[in-house]
N, C-alpha and C positions, 0 to 999 in steps of 0.2 A: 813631535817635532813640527815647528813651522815655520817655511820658506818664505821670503818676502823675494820677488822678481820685482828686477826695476828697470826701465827702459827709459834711459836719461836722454834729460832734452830743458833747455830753458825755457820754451814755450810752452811744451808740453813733457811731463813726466809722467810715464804707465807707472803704477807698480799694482803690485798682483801678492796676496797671502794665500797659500797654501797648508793646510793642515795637514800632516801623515802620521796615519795609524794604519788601517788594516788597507785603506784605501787612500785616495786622495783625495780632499775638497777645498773647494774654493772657497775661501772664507768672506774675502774682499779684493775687489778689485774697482780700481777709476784713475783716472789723470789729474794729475795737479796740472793747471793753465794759471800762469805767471802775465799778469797784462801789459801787452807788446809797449804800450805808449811811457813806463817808465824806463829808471836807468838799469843795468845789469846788474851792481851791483844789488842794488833793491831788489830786485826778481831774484836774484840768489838766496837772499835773507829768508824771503818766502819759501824758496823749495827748503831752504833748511831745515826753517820752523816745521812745516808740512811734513818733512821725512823725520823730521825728530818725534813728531806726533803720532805718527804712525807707527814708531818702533817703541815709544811709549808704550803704547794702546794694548799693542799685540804682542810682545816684546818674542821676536822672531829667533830662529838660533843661526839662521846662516842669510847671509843677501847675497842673490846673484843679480849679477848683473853685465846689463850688456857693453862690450865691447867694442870699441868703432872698429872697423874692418880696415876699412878704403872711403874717401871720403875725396869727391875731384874738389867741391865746394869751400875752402879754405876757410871761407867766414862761419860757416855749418858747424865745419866739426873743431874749433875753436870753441864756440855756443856749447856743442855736445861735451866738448872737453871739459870746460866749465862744472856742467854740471854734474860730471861724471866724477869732479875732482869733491863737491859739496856732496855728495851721496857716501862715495870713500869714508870722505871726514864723519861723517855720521855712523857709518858703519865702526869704524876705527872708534869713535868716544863711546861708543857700547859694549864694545869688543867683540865685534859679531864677525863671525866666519865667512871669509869673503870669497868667491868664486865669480871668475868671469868668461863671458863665451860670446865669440859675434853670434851674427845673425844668420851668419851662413852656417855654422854648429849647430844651432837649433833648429833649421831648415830640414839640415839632413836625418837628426835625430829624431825629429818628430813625423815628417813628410817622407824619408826616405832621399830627399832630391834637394838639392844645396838653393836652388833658383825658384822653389814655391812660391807664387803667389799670395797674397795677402787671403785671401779667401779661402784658398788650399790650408793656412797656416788657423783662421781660425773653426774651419772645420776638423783639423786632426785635434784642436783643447777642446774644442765640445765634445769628440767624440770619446776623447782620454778623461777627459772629468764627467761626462755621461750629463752634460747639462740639456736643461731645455732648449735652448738658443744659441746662436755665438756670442760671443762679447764683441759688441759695435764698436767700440772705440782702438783704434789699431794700435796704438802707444798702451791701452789698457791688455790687450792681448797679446802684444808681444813680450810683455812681463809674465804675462801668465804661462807664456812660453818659454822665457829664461828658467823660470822655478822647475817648469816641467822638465826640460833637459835636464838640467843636476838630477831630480828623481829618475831619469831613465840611465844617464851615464853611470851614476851609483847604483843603480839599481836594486830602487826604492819604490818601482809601481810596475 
């Protein structure tokens, strides 16, 4: 089986591949960056293209992905909405198994504590995927951590 986490954003998009078998591993992970000085609708084209390539590549069996919470920022999570609506669509033309969870879900699940820090959140995937390092990129590691919730809530790791 493998998960594709995505942590949507117009500027930037995590998303994160997971493989499970007897364990978990990280297949791939990085951020699509959409360049700020064109129009939205163009930046969208591109995360399409990007998410469509990727579910090509790897052809994944379920996508999770994140969920806006709470958002004070209007113009934000419009942006987020956006691109949470192009990620859907992609998932929906493959027919892939959609699952979604905020931030604070994966906080608790992975950390124990709904308000983890950024740092707290990519020390519990290093320490769950037994990598050498954390994954620097936060939009890249918060996918890593959508995928990983679904394995912990199904109870799959």
């Amino acid at each position: 089986m493998i998960i594709l986490g995505i942590d949507p954003g117009t500027a930037r998009t995590g998303y994160a591949l997971i493989r499970v078998s007897s364990k978990p591993k990280l297949l791939e992970t990085s951020t699509i960056i959409t360049p700020p000085d064109i129009e939205m609708h163009k930046r969208l084209k591109i995360l399409y293209r990007e998410l469509n390539s990727i579910v090509k590549k790897h052809s994944p069996d379920i996508m999770v992905v994140e969920r806006l919470f709470f958002n004070t920022n209007v113009k934000t999570a419009i942006a987020v909405g956006q691109s949470r609506g192009i990620t859907l669509l992609v998932a929906a033309n493959k027919n892939l198994k959609v699952v979604e969870y905020t931030a604070l879900e994966a906080k608790v699940v992975l950390t124990g504590y709904g308000r983890s820090k950024k740092k707290e959140m990519q020390e519990a995937v290093k320490d769950m995927l037994k990598l050498d390092g954390v994954v620097k990129s936060d939009d890249a590691n918060d996918a890593v951590a959508m995928a990983l919730c679904y394995l912990k809530k199904e109870k799959l790791c």
